[in-house]
C-alpha positions in Angstrom: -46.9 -7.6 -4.6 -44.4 -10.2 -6.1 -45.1 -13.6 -6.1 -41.9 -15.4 -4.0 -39.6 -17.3 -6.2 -38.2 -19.9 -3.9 -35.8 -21.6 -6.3 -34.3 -18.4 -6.3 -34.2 -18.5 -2.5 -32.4 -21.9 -3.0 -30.0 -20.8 -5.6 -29.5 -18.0 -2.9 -28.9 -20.4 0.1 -26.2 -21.9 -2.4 -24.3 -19.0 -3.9 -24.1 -17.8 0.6 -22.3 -21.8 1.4 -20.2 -21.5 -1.6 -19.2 -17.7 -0.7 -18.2 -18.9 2.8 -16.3 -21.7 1.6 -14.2 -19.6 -0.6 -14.0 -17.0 2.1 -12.3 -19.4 4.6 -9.4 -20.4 2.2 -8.4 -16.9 1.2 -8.5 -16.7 5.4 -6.1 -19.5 5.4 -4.3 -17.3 2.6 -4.2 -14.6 4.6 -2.9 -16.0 7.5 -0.5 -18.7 5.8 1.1 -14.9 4.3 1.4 -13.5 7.7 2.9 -17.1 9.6 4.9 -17.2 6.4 6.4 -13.7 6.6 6.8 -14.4 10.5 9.0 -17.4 10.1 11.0 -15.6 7.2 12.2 -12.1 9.2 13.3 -14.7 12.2 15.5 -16.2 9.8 16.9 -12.7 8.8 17.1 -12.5 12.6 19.1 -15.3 13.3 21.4 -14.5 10.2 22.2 -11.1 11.3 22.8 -12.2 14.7 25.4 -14.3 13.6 27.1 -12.3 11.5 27.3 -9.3 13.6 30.5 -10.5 16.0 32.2 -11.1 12.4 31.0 -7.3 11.3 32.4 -6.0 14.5 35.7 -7.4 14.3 36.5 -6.4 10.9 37.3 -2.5 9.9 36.1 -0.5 7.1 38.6 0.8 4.8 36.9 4.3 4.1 38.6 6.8 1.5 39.2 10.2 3.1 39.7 13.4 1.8 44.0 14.4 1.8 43.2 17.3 1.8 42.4 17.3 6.0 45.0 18.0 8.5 43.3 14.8 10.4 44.1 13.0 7.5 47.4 13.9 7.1 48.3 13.3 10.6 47.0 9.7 10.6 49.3 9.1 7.2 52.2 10.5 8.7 52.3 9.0 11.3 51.4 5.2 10.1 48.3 4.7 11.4 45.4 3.8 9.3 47.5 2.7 6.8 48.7 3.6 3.7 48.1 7.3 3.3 44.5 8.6 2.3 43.0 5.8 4.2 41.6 5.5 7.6 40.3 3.1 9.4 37.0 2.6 11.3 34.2 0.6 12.6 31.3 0.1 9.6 28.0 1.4 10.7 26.6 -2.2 10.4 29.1 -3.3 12.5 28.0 -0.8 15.5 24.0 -2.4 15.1 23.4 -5.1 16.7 21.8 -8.2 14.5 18.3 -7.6 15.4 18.8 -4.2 14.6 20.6 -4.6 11.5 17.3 -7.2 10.2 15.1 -4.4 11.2 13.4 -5.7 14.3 10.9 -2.9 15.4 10.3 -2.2 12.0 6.6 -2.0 10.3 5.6 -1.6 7.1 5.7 1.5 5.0 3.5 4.5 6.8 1.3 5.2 3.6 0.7 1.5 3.4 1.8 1.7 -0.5 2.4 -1.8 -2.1 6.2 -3.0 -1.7 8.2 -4.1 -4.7 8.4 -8.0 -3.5 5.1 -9.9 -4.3 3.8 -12.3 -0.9 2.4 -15.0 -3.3 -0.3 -16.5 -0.2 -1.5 -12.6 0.0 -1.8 -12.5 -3.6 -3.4 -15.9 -3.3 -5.7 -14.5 -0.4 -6.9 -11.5 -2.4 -7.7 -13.6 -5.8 -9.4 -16.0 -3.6 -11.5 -12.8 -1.7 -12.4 -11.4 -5.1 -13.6 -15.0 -6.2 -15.9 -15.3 -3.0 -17.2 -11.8 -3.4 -18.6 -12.3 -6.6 -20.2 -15.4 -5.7 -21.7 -13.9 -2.5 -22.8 -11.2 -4.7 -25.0 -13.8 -6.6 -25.9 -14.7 -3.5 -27.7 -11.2 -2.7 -28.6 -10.8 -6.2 -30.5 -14.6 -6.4 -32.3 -13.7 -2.7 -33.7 -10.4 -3.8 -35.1 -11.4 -7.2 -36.7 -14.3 -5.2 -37.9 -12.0 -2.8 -38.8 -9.3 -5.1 -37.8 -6.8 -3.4 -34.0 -5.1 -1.5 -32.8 -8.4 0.9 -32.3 -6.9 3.9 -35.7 -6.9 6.1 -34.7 -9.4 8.3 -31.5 -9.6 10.2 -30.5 -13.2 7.9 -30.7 -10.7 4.9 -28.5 -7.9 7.2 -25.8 -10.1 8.0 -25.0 -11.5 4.5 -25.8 -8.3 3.0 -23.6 -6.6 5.4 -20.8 -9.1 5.2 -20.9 -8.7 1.3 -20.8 -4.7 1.5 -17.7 -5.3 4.2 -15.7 -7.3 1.9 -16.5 -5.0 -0.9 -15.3 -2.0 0.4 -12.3 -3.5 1.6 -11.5 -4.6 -1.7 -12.2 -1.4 -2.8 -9.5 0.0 -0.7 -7.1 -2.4 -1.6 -6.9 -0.5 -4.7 -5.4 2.4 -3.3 -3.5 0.9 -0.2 -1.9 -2.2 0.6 -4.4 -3.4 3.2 -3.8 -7.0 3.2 -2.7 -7.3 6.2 -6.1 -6.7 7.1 -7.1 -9.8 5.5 -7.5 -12.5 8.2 -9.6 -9.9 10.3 -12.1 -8.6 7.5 -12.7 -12.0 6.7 -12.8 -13.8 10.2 -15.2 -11.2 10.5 -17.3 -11.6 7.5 -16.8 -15.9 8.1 -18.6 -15.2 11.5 -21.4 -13.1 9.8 -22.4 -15.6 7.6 -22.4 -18.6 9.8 -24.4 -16.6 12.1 -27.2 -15.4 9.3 -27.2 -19.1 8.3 -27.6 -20.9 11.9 -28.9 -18.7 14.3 -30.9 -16.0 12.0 -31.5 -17.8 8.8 -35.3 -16.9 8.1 -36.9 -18.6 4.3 -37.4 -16.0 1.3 -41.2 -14.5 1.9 -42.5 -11.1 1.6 -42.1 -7.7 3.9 -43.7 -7.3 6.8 -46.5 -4.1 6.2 -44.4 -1.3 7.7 -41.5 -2.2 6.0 -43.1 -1.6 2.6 -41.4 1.6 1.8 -38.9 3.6 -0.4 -37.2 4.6 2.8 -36.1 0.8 3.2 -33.8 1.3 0.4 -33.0 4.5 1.7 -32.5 4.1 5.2 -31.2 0.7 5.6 -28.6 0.6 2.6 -26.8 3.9 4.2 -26.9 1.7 7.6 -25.0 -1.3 6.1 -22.6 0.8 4.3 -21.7 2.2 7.9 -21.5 -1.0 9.3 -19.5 -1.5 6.7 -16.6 0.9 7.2 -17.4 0.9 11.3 -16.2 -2.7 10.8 -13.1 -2.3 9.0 -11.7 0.5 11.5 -12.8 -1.9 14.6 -10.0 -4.2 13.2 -7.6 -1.5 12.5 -8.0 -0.6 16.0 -7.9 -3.8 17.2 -4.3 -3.8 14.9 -3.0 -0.9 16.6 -3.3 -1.5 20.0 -1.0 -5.0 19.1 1.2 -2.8 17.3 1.3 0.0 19.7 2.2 -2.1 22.3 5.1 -3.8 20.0 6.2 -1.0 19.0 6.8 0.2 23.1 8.5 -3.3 24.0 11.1 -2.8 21.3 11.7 0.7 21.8 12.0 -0.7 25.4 15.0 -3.3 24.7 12.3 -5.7 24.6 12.3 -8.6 22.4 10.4 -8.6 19.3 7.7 -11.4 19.3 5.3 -10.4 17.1 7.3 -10.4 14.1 4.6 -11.0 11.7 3.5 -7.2 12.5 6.1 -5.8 10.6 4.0 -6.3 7.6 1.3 -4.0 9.5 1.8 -0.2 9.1 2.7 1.8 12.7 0.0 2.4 14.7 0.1 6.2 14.0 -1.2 5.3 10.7 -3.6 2.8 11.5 -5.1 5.5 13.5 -5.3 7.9 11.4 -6.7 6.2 8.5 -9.2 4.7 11.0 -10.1 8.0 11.6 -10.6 9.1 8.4 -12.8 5.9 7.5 -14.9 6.5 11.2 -15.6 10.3 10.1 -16.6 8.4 6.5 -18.8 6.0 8.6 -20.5 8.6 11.3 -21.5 10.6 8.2 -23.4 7.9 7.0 -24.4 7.0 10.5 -26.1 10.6 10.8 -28.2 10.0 7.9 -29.1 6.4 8.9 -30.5 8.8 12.1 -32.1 11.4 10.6 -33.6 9.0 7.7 -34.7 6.9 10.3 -36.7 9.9 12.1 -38.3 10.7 8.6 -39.3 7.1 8.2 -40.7 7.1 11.7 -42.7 10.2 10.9 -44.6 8.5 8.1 -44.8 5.1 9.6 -46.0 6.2 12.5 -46.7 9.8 12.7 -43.9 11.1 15.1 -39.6 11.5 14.6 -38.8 9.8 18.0 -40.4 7.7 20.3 -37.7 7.1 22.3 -38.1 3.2 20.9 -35.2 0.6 22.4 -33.9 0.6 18.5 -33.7 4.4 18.3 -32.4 5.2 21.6 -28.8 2.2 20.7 -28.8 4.0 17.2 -28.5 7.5 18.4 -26.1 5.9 21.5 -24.0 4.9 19.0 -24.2 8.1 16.9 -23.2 9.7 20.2 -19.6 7.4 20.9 -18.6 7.8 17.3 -19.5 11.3 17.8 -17.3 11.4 21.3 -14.6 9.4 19.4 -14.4 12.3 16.7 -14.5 15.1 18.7 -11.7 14.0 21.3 -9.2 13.0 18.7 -9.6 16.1 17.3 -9.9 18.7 19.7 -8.8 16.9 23.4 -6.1 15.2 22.1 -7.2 11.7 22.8 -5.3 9.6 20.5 -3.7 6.2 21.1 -4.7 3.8 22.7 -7.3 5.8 24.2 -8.9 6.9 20.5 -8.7 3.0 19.9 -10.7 2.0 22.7 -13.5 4.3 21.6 -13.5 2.9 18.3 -13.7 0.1 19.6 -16.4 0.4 21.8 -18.4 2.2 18.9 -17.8 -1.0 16.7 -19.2 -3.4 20.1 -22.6 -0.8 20.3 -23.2 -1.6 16.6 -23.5 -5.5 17.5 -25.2 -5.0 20.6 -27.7 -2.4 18.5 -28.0 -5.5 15.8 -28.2 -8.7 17.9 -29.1 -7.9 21.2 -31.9 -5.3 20.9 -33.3 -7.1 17.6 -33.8 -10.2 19.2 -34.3 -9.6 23.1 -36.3 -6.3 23.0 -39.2 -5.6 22.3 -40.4 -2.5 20.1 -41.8 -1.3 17.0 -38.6 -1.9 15.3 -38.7 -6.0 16.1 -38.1 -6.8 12.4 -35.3 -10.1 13.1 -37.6 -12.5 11.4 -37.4 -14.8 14.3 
């Protein structure tokens, strides 16, 4: 057994404040791009507004074919002017000026990067790549003080988990333009952090006896990859019930007062991609379960013991489960196939913070 290393702990301690600070100013980032974008499509607003009763009073001069019978008529008999050309309303004179600035509107369905550059979301993402790194020192300087993976205690979960969460959403930012997600992932990973450091923050030391096993690596790495994804499609869910409910109030005649969600994609596609990410997640999920069961077997000579922590992870191997198999086959999608997510997302928590620290079981590994 490795001796502990508690500078490294330190250094750890360090590299996790550090990481949080920079987190919370790309969130500022974030956010600043959204207010930003708000205030600038209300001033489109306003200016379309305006100019509509000038578009609607004015007539397009639109080239006709001569060789029509309509046509002719019109020249011969002096309307429409001189002969050839007829005169009619513009089409952006028959929209209205919200209409004409695109109120309703989202962002592109296949959430591909725009031509125009949102310099704060740029800012946000350099800023979320910066505190990466240095939360990945953070993980890095922990487990080389520990000796050993750092997560077998739920401090080591959280900011292990926050780290994997902002990884993979920078991951995906390569392929789509999921900045809008910005402010959500990192809220998120903001509260992980502060919670590992002030409610769950536990000193660099060794492994309790049962934990002292290759399936640690195994088991628990698939877990927070899971958590991982399961956390980015909670706030895509979260997203498209706000957007699905926009998108009804305009369709509705309603005005549009959530103007900074046109930089969010409809909520047809957030669902669908959060479905594709959840089917990416329960996969993982099922092998967090069945791993788990082998583990068990070893550790303690049965698969299943019906202990609090393996009942809440096969619960929530059961709504992610539900979740997949109504959306695909019952038709539950919407608001409803939100919800669900949802829900799966809130089991996940309850599974990590309620039945670590409150119950009671062979699986009572918090640290605390």
């Amino acid at each position: 057994m490795s001796e502990i290393n508690e500078t490294m702990g330190q250094y750890s301690e360090l590299f996790m404040l550090l990481a949080a600070g920079t987190y919370t100013v790309a969130f500022i980032a974030f956010a600043w791009d959204l207010a930003r974008s708000s205030k600038a499509l209300r001033t489109v607003d306003l200016r379309a507004a305006s100019a509509a009763p000038a578009l609607a009073s004015r007539p397009a001069r639109v080239p006709v074919s001569a060789g029509t019978s309509a046509a002719a008529d019109r020249a011969a008999s002096g309307v429409g002017g001189p002969a050839g050309i007829a005169e009619r309303p513009s089409s952006a004179a028959r929209q209205t000026g919200a209409d004409a600035a695109g109120a309703g509107q989202t962002a592109e369905p296949g959430m591909g990067y725009a031509p125009e550059q949102r310099m704060p979301a740029r800012i946000g993402v350099a800023l979320t790549v910066l505190g990466a790194l240095i939360h990945g020192a953070g993980v890095l300087t922990r487990a080389l003080g520990a000796g050993r993976v750092p997560w077998g205690n739920m401090y080591e979960f959280l900011t292990t988990g926050a780290f994997v969460a902002v990884a993979v959403f920078l991951l995906a930012l390569i392929r789509r333009d999921l900045r809008f997600l910005g402010t959500f992932v990192l809220g998120l990973a903001i509260i992980m952090q502060v919670a590992a450091s002030v409610a769950y923050w536990t000193p660099v030391g060794h492994l309790v006896p049962a934990l002292q096993s290759y399936w640690l690596i195994i088991h628990v790495s698939i877990a927070v990859l899971s958590s991982a994804l399961f956390t980015l499609t909670f706030a895509m869910s979260a997203l498209q019930l706000v957007q699905s409910h926009r998108q009804k109030a305009v369709a509705a005649g309603g005005a549009d007062t959530l103007a900074f969600m046109r930089l969010v994609p409809p909520a047809l596609s957030l669902e669908n991609l959060s479905y594709r990410l959840n089917a990416l997640g329960f996969i993982g999920w099922t092998f967090t379960l069945m791993f788990g069961a082998i583990w068990a077997e070893k550790a303690w000579g049965r698969f299943w013991g019906w202990d609090t922590k393996e009942v809440w992870t096969f619960v929530i191997w059961v709504v992610y489960a539900g979740y997949l198999h109504a959306r695909a086959t019952r038709g539950w999608t919407g608001t409803r196939a939100a919800w669900l997510s949802i829900v799966g997302y809130l089991c996940v928590v309850f599974n990590f913070t309620i039945v670590n620290q409150f119950f009671n079981g062979l699986h009572s590994y918090s640290g605390l």
